[in-house]
C-alpha positions in Angstrom: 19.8 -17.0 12.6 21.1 -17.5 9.1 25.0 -16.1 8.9 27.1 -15.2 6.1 29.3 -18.4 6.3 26.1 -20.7 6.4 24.4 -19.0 4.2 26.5 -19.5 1.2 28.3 -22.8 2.6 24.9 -24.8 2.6 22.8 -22.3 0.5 24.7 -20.7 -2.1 24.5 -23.8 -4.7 21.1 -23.9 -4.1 20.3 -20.2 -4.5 23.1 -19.2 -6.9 23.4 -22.5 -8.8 19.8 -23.0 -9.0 19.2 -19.7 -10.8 22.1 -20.2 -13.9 20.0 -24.0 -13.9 17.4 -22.3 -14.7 18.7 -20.0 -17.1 20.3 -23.0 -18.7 16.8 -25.2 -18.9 14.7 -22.0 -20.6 17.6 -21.2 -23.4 15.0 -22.3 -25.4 11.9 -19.5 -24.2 10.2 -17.0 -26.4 11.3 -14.4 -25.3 9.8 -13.0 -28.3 6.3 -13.6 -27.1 7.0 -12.3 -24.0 4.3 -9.8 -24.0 1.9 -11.6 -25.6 1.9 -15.0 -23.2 0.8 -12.5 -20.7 -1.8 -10.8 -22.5 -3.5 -14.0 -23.0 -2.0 -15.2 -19.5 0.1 -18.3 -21.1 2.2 -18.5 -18.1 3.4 -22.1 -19.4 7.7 -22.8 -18.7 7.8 -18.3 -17.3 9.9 -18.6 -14.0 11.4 -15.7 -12.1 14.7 -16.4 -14.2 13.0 -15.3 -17.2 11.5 -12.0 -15.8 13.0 -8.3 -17.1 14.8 -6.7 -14.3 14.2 -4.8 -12.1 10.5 -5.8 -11.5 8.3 -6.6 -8.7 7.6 -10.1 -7.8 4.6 -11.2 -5.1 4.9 -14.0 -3.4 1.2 -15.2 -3.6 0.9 -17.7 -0.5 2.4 -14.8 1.9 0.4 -12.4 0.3 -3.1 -14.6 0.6 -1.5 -15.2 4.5 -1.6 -11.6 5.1 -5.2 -10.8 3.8 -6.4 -13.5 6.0 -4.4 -12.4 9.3 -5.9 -8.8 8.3 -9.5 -10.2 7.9 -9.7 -12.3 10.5 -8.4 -9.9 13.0 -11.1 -7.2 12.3 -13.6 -9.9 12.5 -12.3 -11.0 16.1 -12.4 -7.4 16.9 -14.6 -6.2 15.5 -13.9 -3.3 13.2 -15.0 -2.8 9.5 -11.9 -3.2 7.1 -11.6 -0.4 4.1 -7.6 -0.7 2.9 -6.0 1.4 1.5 -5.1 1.4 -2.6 -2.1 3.5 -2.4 0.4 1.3 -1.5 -0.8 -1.7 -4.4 -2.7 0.7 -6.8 -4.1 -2.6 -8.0 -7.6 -3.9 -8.8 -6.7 -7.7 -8.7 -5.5 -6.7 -4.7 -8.8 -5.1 -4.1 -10.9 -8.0 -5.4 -9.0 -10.1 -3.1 -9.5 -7.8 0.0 -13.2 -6.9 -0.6 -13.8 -11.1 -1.4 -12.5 -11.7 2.6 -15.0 -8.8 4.0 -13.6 -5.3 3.0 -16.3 -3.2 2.9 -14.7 -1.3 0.0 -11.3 0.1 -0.2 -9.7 3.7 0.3 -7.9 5.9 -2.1 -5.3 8.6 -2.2 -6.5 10.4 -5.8 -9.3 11.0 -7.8 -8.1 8.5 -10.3 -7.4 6.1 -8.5 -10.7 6.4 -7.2 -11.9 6.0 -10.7 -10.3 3.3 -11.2 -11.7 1.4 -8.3 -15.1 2.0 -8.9 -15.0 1.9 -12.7 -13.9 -1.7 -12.3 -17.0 -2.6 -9.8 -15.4 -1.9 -6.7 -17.6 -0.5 -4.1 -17.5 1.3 -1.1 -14.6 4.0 -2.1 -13.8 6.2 0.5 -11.3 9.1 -1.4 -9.4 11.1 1.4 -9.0 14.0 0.3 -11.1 17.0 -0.6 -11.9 18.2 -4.4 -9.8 21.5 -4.0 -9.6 22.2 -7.5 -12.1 22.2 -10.0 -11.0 19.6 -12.3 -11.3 17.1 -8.8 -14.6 18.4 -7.9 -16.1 17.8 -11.7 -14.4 14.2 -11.3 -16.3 13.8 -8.2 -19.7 15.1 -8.9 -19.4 12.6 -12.5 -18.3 9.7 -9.9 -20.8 10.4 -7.8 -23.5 10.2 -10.4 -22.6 6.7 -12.1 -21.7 5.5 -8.2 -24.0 6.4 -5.5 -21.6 4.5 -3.1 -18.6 6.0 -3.5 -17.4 9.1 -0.7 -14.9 11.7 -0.1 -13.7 14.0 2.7 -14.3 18.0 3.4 -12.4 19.8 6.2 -12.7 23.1 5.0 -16.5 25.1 5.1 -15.4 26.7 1.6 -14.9 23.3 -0.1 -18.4 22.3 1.2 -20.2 25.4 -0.1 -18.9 24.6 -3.5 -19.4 21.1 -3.5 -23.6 21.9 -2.7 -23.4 24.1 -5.4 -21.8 21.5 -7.9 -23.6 18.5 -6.6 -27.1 20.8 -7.0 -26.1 22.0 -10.5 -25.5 17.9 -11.4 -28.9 16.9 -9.4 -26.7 14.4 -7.0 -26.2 14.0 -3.6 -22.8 13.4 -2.2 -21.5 11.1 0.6 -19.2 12.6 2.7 -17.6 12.9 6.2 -15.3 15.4 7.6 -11.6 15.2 7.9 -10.9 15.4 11.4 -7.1 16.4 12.9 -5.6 13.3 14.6 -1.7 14.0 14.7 -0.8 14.8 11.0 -0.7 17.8 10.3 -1.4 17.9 6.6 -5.1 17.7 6.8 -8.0 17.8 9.0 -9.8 20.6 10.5 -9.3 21.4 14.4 -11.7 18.8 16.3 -14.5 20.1 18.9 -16.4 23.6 17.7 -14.9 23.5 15.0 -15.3 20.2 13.5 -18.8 20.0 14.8 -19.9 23.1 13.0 -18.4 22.1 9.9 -20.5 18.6 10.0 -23.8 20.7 10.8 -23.2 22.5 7.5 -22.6 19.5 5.5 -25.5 18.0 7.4 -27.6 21.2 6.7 -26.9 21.2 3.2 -29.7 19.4 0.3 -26.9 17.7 -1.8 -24.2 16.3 0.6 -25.1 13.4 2.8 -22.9 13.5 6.4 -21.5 10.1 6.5 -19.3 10.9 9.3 -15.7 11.7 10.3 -12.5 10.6 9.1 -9.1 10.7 11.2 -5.7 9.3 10.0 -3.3 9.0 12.7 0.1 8.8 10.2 2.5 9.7 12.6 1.2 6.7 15.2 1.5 4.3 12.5 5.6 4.1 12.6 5.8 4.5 16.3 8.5 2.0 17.3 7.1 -0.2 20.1 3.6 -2.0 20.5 3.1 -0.1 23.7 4.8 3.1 22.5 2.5 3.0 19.1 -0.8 2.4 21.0 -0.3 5.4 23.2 0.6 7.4 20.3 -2.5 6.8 18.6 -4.4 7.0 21.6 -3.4 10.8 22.1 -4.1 11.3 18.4 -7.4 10.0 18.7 -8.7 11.4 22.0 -10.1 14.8 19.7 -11.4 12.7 17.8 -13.5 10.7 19.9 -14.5 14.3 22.0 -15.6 14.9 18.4 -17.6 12.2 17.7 -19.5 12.4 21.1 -20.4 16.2 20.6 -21.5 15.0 17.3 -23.3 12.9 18.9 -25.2 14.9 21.2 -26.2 17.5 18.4 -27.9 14.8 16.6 -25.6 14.8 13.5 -24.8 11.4 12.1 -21.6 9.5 13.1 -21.9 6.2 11.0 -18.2 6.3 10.0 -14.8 6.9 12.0 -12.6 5.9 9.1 -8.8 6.2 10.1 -6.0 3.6 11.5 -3.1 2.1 9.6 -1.5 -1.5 9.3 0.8 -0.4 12.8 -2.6 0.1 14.5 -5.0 -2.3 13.1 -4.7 -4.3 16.4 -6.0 -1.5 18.8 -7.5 1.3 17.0 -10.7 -0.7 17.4 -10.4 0.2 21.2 -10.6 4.2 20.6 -13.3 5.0 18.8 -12.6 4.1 14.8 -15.1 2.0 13.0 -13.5 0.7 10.2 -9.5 0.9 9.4 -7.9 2.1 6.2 -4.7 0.4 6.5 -3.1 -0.7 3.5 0.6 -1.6 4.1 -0.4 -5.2 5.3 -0.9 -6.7 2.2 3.0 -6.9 0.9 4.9 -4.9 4.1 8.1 -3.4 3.3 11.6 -3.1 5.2 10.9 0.4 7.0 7.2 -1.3 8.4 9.0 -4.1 9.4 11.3 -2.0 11.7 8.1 -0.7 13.6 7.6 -4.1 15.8 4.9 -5.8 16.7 2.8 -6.5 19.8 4.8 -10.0 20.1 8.0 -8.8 19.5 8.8 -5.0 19.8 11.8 -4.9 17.1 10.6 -7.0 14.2 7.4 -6.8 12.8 5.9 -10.7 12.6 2.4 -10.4 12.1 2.2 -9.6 8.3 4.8 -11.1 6.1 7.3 -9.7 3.3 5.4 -10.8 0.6 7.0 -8.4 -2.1 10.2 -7.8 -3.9 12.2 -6.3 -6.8 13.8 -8.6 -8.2 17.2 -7.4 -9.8 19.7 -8.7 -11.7 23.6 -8.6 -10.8 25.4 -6.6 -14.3 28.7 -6.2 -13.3 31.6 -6.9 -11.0 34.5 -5.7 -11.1 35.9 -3.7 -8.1 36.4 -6.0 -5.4 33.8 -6.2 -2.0 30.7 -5.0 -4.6 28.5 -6.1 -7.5 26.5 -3.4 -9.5 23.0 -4.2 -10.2 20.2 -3.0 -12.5 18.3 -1.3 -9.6 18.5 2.2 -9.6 16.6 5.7 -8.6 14.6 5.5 -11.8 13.0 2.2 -9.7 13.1 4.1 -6.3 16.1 2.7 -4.8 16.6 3.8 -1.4 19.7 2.4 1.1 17.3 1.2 3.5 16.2 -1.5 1.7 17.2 -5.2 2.5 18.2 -7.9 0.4 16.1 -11.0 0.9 17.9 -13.5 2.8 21.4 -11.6 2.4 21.4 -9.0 5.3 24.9 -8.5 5.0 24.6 -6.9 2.2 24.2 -3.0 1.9 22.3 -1.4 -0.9 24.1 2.1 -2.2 22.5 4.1 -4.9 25.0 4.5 -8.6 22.7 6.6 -10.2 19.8 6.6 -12.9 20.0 3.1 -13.6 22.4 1.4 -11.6 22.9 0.4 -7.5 25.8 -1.1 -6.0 25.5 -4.3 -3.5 28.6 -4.0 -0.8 29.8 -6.2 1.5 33.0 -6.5 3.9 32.9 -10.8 3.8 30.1 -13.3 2.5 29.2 -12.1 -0.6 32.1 -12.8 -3.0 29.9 -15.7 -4.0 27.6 -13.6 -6.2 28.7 -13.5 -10.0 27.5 -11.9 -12.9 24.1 -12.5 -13.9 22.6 -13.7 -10.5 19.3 -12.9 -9.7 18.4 -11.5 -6.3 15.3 -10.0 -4.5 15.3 -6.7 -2.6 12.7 -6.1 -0.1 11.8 -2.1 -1.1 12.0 0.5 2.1 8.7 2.0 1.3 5.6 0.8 -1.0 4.2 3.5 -1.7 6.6 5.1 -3.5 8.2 2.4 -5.5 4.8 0.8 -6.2 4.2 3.8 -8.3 7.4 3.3 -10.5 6.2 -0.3 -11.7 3.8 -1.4 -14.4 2.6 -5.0 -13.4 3.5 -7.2 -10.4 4.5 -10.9 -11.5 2.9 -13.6 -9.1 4.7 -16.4 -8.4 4.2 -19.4 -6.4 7.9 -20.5 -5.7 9.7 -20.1 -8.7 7.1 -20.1 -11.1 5.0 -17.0 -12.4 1.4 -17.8 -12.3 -0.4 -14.7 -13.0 0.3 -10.9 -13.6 -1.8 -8.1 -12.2 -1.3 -4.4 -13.4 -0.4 -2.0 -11.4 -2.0 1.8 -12.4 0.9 4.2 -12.8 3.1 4.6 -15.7 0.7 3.3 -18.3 -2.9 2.3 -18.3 -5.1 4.6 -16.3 -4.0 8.5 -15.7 -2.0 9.6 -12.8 -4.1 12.1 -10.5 
């Protein structure tokens, strides 16, 4: 176990001094063609000293680690893999996942559903319903230059008026109902009520039933490996009922779509065919807190592949640094500073956090660099335009990230 005292007595030379090396050996970089190396991806000399702060950095050999743990476990199984987009809103991830056997990926939003398939991804699973007209135009047009891609319907309304679009357009939409399995911001009531709903759909001449759909959410940060799987276990026993009625009526059941990255190693035992669990791929520090089914406090099967990388700006009050990671880049005070866990992360505003510490940390000077492993992906993901690969030290590639520029939010 790495302690403040050891830490900086045999590591903070090689951490601290190592990073003002660096600074020293690239006086020389054009910084001036900063944005243009990357355009033509001219990564030649770029290190994480050179980076603006605060921006994401993914470690690419834990990241590759964790796609392969993920892919080979719903192999072993088995269970059909469709992750989820949300937490990495990135095309370069979704190559990677659908090249080790995703079947095609899952999205939160019509646009990022767009963006998916528009850049030849396949098998796009949206999960929610087109409640509003401008979502139901987007997917009727999807639909039409992607017979592949699918959506969700819990409500008998929404179905009526996506027959009426889909007929209008002369398409025929894939989609399976959203089925209630503990979360209680979507799905309709399973038995009867679910079953009807899938008879409609089934019933109707421009929607194709695919099947049923059922995110467990609140299973997924159940502390405990035993804890979690009997969490999701009561979530899901509706859904199976469900699925057998469904079943028995004759109505097709080729998807269960559900699970998360807390339950990717037993939802295959109640009744889901193929997991939408996205988390996996970078993990953050509140996932990490969930435990795993070899050790019930830390999470050890998927590594933290993933940090902001900040840079210390000032220091002037004593048992503190302030550093250029703010709430404009979705601080939050349960984050965790890479190998530094004696340091606590306070918010200072717009701009600005503070680092604190009680002993240990008087080490860190102006201008250091230090990674930050983010509380929650989702939501800081979204506040970043580009993750910067590196393999150590170096930066080797840059993927975009689809939020504050490129494609369109929504």
């Amino acid at each position: 176990m790495t302690t403040r005292r050891s830490f900086f007595a045999a590591g903070a030379a090689g951490l601290l001094g190592a990073a003002r090396a660096a600074r020293a050996a690239t006086t020389g970089y054009p910084y001036a063609e900063f944005e243009q190396r990357i355009a033509r991806k001219d990564f030649r000399g770029m290190t994480k000293d050179v980076l603006p702060t605060p921006c994401m950095v993914v470690d690419i050999d834990l990241f590759e680690k964790n796609l392969k743990t993920m892919a080979a476990s719903a192999k072993a199984s088995p269970i059909l893999l469709r992750p989820h987009v949300k937490v990495h809103k990135s095309v370069d991830v979704a190559r990677r996942q659908t090249a080790l056997g995703a079947i095609g990926v899952t999205t939160a939003t019509i646009a990022e559903s767009e963006l998916m398939s528009g850049s030849g991804i396949q098998g796009v699973l949206w999960t929610k319903q087109p409640a509003s007209m401008n979502n139901l135009m987007r997917a009727i047009s999807l639909t039409k230059r992607d017979p592949t891609f699918m959506f969700v319907i819990d409500d008998p309304l929404v179905a009526s008026q996506v027959e009426e679009a889909a007929a209008a357009a002369s398409v025929k939409c894939r989609v399976a109902v959203a089925v209630y399995a503990g979360l209680t911001r979507q799905g309709i009531a399973n038995g009867k009520p679910a079953v009807d709903l899938a008879r409609k759909i089934h019933a109707s001449k421009h929607i194709a039933l695919e099947g049923f759909m059922a995110y467990s959410g609140t299973a997924s940060h159940t502390h405990g490996f035993a804890a979690r799987r009997r969490k999701s276990a009561e979530d899901l026993a509706g859904v199976q009922e469900t699925v057998a009625l469904a079943r028995k009526a004759g109505l097709p059941t080729g998807i269960v779509s559900g699970g998360s990255t807390g339950t990717y190693n037993m939802d295959h035992e109640l009744g889901l065919t193929e997991l939408e669990c996205g988390s996996y791929v970078f993990m953050d520090s509140n996932y990490k807190k969930v435990g795993g089914k070899s050790n019930d406090e830390i999470y050890t099967d998927f590594e933290n592949a993933m940090s902001v990388l900040v840079t210390v700006d000032s220091k002037q009050h004593p048992g503190q640094v302030t550093i250029d990671y703010g709430n404009k880049a979705m601080i939050q005070v349960t984050d965790q500073v890479k190998g530094m866990p004696w340091l606590q992360v306070e918010r200072q505003g717009a701009e600005y956090g503070i680092l604190r510490w009680k002993d240990g940390g008087n080490e860190i000077k102006v201008g250091d660099r230090l990674e930050i492993y983010c509380s929650n992906l989702d939501m800081s993901t979204n506040c970043y335009d580009r993750y910067y690969i590196a393999k150590g030290d170096r930066i080797v590639d840059v993927w975009p990230i689809m939020g504050r520029t490129g494609a369109a939010q929504r």
